[in-house]
C-alpha positions in Angstrom: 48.7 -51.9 34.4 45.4 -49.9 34.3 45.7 -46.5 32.6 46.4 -43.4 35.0 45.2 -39.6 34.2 47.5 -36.1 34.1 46.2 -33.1 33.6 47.8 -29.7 32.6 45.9 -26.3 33.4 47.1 -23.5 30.9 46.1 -19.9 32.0 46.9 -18.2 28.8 46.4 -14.1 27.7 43.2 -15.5 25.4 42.0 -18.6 26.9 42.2 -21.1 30.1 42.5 -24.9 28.8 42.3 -27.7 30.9 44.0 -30.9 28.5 43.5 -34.6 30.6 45.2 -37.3 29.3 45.1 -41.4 29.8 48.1 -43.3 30.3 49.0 -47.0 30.1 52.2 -46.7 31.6 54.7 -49.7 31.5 55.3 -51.4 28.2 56.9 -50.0 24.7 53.4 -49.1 23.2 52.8 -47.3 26.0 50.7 -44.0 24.3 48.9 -41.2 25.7 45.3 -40.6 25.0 43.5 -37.5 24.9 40.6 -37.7 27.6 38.8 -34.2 27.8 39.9 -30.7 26.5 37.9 -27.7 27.6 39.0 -23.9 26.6 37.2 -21.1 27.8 38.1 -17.6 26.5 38.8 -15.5 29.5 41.2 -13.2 27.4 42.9 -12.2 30.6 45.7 -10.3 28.5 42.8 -7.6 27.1 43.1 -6.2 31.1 46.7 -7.4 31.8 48.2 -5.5 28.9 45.7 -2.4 28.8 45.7 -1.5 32.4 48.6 -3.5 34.0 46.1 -6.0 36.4 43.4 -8.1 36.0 39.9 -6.8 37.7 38.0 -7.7 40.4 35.5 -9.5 38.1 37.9 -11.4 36.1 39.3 -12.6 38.8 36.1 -14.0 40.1 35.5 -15.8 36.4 39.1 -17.4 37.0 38.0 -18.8 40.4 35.0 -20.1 39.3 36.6 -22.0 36.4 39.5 -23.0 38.7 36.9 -24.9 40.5 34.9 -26.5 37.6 38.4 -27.9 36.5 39.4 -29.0 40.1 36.1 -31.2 39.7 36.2 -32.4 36.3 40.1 -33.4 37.7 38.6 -35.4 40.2 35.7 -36.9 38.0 38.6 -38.3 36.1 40.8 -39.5 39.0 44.0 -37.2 38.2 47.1 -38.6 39.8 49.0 -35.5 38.9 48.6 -32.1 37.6 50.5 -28.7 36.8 49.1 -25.5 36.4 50.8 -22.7 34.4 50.2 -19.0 34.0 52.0 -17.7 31.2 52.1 -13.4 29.5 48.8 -11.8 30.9 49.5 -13.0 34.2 53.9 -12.6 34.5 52.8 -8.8 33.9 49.4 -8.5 36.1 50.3 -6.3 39.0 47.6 -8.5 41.3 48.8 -11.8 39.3 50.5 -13.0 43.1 47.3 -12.3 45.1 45.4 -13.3 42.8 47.6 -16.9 42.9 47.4 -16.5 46.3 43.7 -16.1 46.5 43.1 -19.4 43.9 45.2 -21.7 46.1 42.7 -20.1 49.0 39.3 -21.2 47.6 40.7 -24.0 45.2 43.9 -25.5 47.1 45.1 -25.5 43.3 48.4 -24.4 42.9 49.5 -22.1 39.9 52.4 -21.3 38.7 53.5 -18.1 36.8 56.5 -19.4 34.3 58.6 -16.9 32.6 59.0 -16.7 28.5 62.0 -19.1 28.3 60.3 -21.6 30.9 57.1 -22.0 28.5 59.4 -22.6 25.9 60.9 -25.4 27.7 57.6 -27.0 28.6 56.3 -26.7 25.4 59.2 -28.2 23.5 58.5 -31.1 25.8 56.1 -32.5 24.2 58.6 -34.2 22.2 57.6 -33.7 19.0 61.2 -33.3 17.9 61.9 -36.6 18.2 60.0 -37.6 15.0 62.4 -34.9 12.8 65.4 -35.3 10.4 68.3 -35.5 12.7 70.3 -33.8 10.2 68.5 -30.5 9.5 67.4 -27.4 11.7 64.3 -26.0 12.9 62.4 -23.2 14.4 59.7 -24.0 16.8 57.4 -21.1 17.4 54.0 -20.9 19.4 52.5 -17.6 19.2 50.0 -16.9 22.0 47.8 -14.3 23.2 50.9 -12.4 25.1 54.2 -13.4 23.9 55.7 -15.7 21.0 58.4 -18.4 21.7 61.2 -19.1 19.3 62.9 -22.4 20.0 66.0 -23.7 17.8 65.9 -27.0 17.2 69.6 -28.9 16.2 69.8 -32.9 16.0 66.3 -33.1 17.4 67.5 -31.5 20.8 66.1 -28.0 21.9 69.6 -25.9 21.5 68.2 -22.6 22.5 64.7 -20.7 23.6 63.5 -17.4 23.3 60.3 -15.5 24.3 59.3 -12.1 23.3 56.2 -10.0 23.9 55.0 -10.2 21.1 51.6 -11.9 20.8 47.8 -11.6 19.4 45.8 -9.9 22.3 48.7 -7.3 22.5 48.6 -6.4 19.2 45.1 -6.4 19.1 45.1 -4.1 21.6 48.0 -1.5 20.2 50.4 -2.6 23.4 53.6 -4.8 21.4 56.6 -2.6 21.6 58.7 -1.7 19.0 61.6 -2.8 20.9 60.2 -6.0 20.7 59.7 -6.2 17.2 63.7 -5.3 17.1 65.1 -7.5 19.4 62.6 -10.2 17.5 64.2 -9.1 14.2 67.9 -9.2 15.5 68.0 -12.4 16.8 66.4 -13.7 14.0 68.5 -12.3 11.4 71.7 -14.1 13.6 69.8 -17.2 13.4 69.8 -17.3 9.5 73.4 -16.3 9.3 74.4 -18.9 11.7 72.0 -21.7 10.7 70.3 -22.9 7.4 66.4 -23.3 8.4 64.7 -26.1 7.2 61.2 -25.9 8.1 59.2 -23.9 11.1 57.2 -25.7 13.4 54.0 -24.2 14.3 51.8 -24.6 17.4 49.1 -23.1 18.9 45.4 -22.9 18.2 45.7 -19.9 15.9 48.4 -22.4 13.4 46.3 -25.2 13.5 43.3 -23.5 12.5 45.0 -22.0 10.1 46.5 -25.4 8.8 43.0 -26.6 8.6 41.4 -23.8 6.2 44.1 -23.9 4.0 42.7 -27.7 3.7 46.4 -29.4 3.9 46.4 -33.0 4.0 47.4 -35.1 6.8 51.4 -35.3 6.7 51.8 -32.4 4.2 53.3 -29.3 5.2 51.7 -25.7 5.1 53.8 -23.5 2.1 54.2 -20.0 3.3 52.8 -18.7 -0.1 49.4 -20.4 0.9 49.4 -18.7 4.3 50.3 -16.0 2.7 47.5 -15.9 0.3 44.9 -17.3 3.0 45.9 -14.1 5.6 45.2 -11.8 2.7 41.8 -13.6 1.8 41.0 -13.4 6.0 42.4 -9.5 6.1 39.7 -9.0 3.6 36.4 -9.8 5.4 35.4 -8.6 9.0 35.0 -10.7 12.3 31.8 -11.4 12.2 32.6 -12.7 8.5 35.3 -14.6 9.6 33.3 -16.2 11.9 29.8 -16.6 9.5 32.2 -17.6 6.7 34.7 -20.3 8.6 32.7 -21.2 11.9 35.3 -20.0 13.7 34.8 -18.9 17.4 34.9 -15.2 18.0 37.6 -15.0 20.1 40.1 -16.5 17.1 38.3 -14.5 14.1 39.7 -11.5 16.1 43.4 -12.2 16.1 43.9 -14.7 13.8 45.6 -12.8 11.0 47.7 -11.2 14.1 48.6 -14.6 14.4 49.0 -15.6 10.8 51.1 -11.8 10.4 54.0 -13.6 13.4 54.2 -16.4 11.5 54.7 -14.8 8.4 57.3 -12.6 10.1 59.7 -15.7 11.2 59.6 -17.5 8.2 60.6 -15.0 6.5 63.3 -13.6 8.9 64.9 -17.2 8.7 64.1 -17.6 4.9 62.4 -20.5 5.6 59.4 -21.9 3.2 57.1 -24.3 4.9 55.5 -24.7 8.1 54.8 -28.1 10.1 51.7 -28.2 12.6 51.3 -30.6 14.4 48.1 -30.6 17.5 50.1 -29.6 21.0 51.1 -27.3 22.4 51.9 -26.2 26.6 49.2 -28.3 28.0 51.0 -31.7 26.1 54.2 -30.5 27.3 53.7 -30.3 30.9 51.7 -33.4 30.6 54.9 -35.3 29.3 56.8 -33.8 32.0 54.3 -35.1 34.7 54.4 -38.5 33.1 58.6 -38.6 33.7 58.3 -37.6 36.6 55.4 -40.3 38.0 57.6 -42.8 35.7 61.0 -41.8 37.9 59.0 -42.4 41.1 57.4 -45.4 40.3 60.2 -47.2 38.6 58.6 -47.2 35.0 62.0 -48.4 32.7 60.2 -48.2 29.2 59.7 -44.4 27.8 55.6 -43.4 26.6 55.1 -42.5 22.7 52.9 -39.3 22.8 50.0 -39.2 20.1 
């Protein structure tokens, strides 16, 4: 069988991603094959969380790129997609008129999900599968707007939570305290309920992170060395973040926000290492659409994500 294409929209408080991926459905090394990933930093969350809606001109921007990735989905013969809205847009006042007004000039549909729905999708990329059956662990992406907290018992997802708690809120002053509580609470129960093995980290921020710390391929990142690599990033300004690591403005601003959550959870949980692995929503929706297409079309064997 020839390969067929998915593609997952994510319309995040930072960026917009469009993630396309090949599959050859059908047989046991079926595998799924990145095709394109674009990212463009909207940072929809620096309205959203400042002034409660997204303007007028932002929501033109989103549009336009609505319609670049309707093309670029048809370039590549998409049998399926999902689009997902997740922080900046659950708390736009406008966010349904705005929907409303994409499905208008780009018959796209998109979908706000709440906190413990992008946990879900984002635990389905099945990277669980691949853990120790025996131990526990804590899966946490920390986005632009909120921060999801997934146990993970016997490599099944046992519980999700979401809290607004993210890297364009706090580099805009806008995370509650109450947040940081309820964070804090639920994490303390985890450790006295539950011995932690390991966190897994996903997310942009995490992975670049992971890369300047220079781990190897299969190694885990030690909180001591993100640790000691936040402090060295706290230390020089964006623009030397950015001269210094190459990295793209819109991460040298709130990466160390980032880096600060993740420090925060692992050591909440008492737990000493991190493992990143590359997905995140976009792989998780595109697994979903694939099980889906597979139950339609009668596909018995199951597709190994890489």
């Amino acid at each position: 069988m020839n390969s067929i294409h998915f593609a997952a929209i994510d319309i995040g408080s930072n960026a917009v991603r469009l993630l396309i991926k090949s599959i050859v459905p059908g047989n046991s090394s079926d595998s799924f094959g990145k095709v394109l990933m674009v990212r463009v930093p909207l940072r929809l969350g620096q309205e959203s969380f400042v002034s409660g809606k997204i303007s007028s001109e932002k929501e033109k921007q989103l549009i336009r790129l609505m319609k670049a990735y309707k093309q670029l989905m048809k370039i590549y013969n998409v049998v399926d997609y999902r689009a997902c809205a997740t922080s900046a847009m659950r708390e736009a006042k406008n966010s349904s008129a705005l929907v409303k007004e994409i499905r208008k000039e780009t018959n796209l549909h998109v979908e706000i999900v709440n906190g413990q729905e992008e946990a879900s999708i984002i635990y389905e990329s099945h990277f669980g599968d691949s853990l120790n059956k025996e131990l526990y662990f804590l899966y946490v992406d920390v986005g632009g707007g909120s921060t999801e907290i997934s146990l993970i018992e016997n490599g099944e997802l046992l519980e999700s939570k979401s809290y607004d708690i993210g890297t364009v809120r706090l580099l805009n002053n806008k995370v509650k305290n109450v947040e940081y509580e309820r964070m804090r609470y639920d994490l303390t129960e985890l450790k006295e309920r539950y011995k932690i093995n390991d966190i897994i980290g996903s997310g942009g921020n995490i992975i670049k992170l992971n890369t300047l710390a220079k781990v190897r391929k299969n190694n885990k990142l030690s909180l001591q060395k993100l640790e000691e690599l936040n402090e060295v990033l706290k230390q020089l300004t964006v623009d030397e973040r950015i001269a210094n690591y190459k990295m793209k403005p819109d991460r040298a601003d709130i990466i160390t926000h980032a880096a600060d959550i993740y420090i925060n959870v692992a050591t909440a949980v008492g737990a000493s290492h991190f493992i990143v692995p590359s997905i995140g929503l976009t792989d998780g929706i595109i697994h979903m659409l694939y099980m889906k297409w597979k139950e339609k079309n009668k596909v018995e064997e199951p597709a190994v994500l890489v």
